[in-house]
N, C-alpha and C positions, 0 to 999 in steps of 0.2 A: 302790388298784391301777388302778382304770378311770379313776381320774385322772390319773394319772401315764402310761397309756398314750393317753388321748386330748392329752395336752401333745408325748408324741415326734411324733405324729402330723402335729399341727402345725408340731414345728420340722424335719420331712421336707418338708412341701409348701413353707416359707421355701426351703429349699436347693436345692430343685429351682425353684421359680420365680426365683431370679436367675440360673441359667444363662441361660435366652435373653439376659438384658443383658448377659451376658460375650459371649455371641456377637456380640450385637448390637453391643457396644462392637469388639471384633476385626474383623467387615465392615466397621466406619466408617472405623476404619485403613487398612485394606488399598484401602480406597473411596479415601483421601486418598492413598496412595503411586502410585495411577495415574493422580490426577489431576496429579500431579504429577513427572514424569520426569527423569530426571539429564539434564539439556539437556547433549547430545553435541557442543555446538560451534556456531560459527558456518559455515554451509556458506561463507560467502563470505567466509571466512580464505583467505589465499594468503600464502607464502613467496616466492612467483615474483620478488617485484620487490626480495626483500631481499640488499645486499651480501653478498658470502662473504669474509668477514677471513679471512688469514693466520695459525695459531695457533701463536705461538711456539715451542711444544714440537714442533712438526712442522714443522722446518724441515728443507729437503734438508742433506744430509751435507757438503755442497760448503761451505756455508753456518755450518755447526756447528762444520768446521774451522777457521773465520775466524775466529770470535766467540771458542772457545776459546784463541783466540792471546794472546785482550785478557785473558786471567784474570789479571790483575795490580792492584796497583798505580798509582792514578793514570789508571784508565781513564774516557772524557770518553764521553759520548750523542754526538757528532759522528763517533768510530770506531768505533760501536758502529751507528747511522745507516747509514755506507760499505758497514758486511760487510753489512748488512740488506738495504741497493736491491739487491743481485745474486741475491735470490731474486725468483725469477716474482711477480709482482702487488706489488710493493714498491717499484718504480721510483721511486716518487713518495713516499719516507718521510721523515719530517723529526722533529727531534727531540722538539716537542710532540705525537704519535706515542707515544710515551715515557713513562713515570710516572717508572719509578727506571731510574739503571743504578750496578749497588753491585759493589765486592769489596770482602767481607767476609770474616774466616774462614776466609780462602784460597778462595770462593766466588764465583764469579761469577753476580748476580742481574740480570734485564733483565725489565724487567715494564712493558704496555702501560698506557696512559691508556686508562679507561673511554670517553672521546668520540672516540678512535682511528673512523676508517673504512675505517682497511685492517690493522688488527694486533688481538689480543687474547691475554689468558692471560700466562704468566711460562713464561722460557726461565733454567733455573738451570746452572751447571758447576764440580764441585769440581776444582780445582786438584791436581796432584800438587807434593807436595813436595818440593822439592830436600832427600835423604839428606845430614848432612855427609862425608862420604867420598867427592860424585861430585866430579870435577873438572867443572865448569864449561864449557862452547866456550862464549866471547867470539861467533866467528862467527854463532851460532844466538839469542844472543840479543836480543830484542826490549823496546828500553826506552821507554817510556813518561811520559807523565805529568809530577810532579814531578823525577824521576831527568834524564830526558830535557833538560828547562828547565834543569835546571841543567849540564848535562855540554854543552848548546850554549853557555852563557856560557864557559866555556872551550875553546870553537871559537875559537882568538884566538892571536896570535903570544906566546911563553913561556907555557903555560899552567900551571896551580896543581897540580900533582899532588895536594895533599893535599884542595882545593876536589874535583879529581874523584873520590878515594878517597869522601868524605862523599856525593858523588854519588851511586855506586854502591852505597854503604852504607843507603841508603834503601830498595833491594830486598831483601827479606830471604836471600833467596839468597847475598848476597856478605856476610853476618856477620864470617866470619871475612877477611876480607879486606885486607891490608895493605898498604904501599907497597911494600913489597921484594919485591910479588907480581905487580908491570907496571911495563911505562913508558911516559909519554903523549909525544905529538910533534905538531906541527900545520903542515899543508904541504898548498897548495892548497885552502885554503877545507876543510877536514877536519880533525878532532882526531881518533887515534889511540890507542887505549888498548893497550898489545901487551901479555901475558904473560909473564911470565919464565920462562927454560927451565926452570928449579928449582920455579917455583910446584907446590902440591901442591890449591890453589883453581881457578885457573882456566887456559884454554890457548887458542890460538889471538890474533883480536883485534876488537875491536871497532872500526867507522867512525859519527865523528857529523858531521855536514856543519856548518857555520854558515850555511847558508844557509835561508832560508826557505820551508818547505813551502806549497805551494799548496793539496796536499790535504785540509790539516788547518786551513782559512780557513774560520771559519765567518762569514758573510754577514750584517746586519745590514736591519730592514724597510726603512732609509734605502736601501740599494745595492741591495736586490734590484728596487724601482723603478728605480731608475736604470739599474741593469742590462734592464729591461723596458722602459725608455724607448727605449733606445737601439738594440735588436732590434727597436724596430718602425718605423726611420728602414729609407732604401730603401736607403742607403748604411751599411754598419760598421766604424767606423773604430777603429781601434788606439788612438789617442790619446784618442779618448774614452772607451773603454772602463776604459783605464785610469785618467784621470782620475776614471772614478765609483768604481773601487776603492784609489784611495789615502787613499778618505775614512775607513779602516779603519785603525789603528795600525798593525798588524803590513805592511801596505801601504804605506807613507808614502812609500817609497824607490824604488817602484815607477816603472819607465822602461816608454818605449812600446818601447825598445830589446830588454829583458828576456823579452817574451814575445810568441808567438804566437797570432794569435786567429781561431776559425774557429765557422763556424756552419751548423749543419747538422739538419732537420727541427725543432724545437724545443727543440735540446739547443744551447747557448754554452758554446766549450771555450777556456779562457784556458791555453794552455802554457808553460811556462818553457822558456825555448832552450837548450841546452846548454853555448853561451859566457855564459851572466848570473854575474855573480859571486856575485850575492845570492841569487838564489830559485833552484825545484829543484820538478819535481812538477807536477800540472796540476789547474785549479779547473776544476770543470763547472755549469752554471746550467741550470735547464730554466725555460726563460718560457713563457709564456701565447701562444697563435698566436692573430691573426685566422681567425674562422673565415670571413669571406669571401676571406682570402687563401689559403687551405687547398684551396679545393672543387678539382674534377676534375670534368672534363664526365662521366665516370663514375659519380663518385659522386651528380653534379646527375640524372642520371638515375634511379638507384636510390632517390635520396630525392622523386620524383616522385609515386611509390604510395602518399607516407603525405600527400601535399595535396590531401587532403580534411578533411570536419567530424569532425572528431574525432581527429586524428591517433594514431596510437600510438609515445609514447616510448620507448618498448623498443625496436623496428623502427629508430626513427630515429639511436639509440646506436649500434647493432649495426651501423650502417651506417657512421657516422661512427670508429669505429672500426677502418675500414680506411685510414683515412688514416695515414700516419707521421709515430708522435709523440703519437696519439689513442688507443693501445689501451686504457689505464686508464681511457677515460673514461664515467664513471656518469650515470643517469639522473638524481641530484642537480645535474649539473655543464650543464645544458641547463632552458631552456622552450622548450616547443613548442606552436605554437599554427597553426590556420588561418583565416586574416583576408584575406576578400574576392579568393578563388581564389586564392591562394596559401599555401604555406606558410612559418611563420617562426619561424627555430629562433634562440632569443637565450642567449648564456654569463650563467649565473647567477652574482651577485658575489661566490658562497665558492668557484667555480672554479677552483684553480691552475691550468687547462689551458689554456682556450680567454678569448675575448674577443671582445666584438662582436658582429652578429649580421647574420646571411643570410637571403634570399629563394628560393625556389623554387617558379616557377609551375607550374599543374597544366597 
């Protein structure tokens, strides 16, 4: 019995003497979590100097209208592009801008490229579907695409009724759609699709031009230099101009006669005259401006304060940016440097905007 209670005896002081190493093991911990803090950041993080993309899901209404127009069939990143630049900060959008532009599914998908600098996110729009039971207006509707390609081949003196039925047959809207439900005519450079009073499909009538859209001219690296060339001669001529855009197929036919050409802040507007037989519509170019042919003693004065050691780009955007023609342009699109009391702001060579480079002494 005395044995058996001086053994508890002992395995009471075991139990009690490893407490202090729990505790002592618990301080060590809590010893290492202080030493060791959830690092809260780098304090000399800044956002300040980062772009603000456009994000497609939030485009204005104005904007949302347009793009919903394209839910079709046959829709191209070049009229998808168009509705785009007339939202704020997009002026400058261009199709590699762009990942996908899909109708799918009766769906319209538009989704940015990851290396975009002015777009991001995906902008989606379901389509409603034409009911078989509405009748159609010809007038309202907007054709596109493949429909469109081919309903201009029959822009032409006697044209193929049945070549346009298959035309139209490629929307799926016009399924039911027959011959004894219009009839075509083509008179002044226009093919005419009309309605038949009796149709129970469609009413009203559709115009397709044969002539060649300006708007829908997309631009190739070849012409967009030469179009750049030729903006930065003192004189701009017609004939040149044209000559650099016949280098383009759907151009070939292209007269100095045919179109107007005007140039204004950094925007080149080639217009179609209203007598051309062939084309119709107007192409726009935004070139690259000298920027020492840009300044204003105004602005040479306000970029005065940033030539000193150090200048700040920020300051020197925000300022060049008053110029027309310059609003979009980013602190990627500039070096700025100050070298031997002056200062000297030079276009960087992924710039679409500017070119060249300026002097401004202190």
């Amino acid at each position: 019995m005395k044995r058996n209670k001086l053994l508890l005896s002992f395995g009471s002081l075991s139990v009690f003497s490893a407490i202090p190493f729990i505790a002592a093991k618990c301080d060590d911990t809590s010893e290492k979590d202080n030493k060791n803090p959830i690092n809260p950041g780098n304090p000399g993080d800044t956002t300040e100097n980062q772009v603000v993309k456009v994000e497609l899901d939030k485009l204005s209404d104005k904007v949302k209208q347009e793009l919903n127009k394209l839910a079709k069939d046959g829709v191209t990143k070049a009229q998808v592009v168009t509705a785009l630049k007339t939202e704020k900060g997009l002026e400058n959008l261009t199709e590699s801008d762009l990942a996908k532009v899909e109708f799918k599914n009766n769906k319209l998908t538009i989704e940015a490229n990851n290396e975009s600098k002015l777009v991001l996110g995906t902008y989606e729009y379901s389509a409603q579907k034409q009911t078989p039971d509405v009748v159609i207006d010809l007038s309202k509707v907007q054709v596109n695409g493949e429909t469109k390609k081919l309903l201009k081949a029959e822009a032409k003196e006697k044209p193929d009724k049945a070549k346009v039925l298959a035309a139209l047959k490629k929307d799926n809207n016009f399924a039911k759609l027959t011959e004894s439900d219009f009839e075509v005519s083509f008179k002044d450079s226009t093919l005419t699709v009309k309605a038949a009073p009796n149709s129970k499909v469609i009413k009203g009538e559709l115009s397709i031009s044969s002539k060649t859209e300006l708007d829908n001219i997309t631009l190739t690296e070849e012409v967009k230099k030469g179009l750049q060339t030729e903006t930065t001669k003192s004189q701009l001529k017609t004939e040149d101009i044209v000559s650099v855009l016949k280098k383009l197929l759907e151009l070939k036919d292209l007269d100095s006669k045919d179109v107007e050409i005007k140039k204004e802040s950094n925007k080149l507007t080639i217009a179609a005259k209203g007598t051309s037989a062939k084309f119709t519509g107007t192409l726009n170019f935004v070139f690259k401006v000298m920027l020492n042919m840009v300044m204003t003693e105004d602005i040479k004065k306000e970029l005065q304060s940033e030539a000193k050691y150090k200048p700040n780009t920020s300051n020197v955007v925000n300022i060049l940016k008053k110029i027309p023609g310059l609003v979009t342009l980013k602190t990627d699109d500039v070096k700025v440097e100050f070298d031997t009391g002056k200062l000297v702001i030079s276009a960087s060579e992924t710039s679409d905007l500017i070119m060249g480079t300026v002097s401004i002494w202190k």
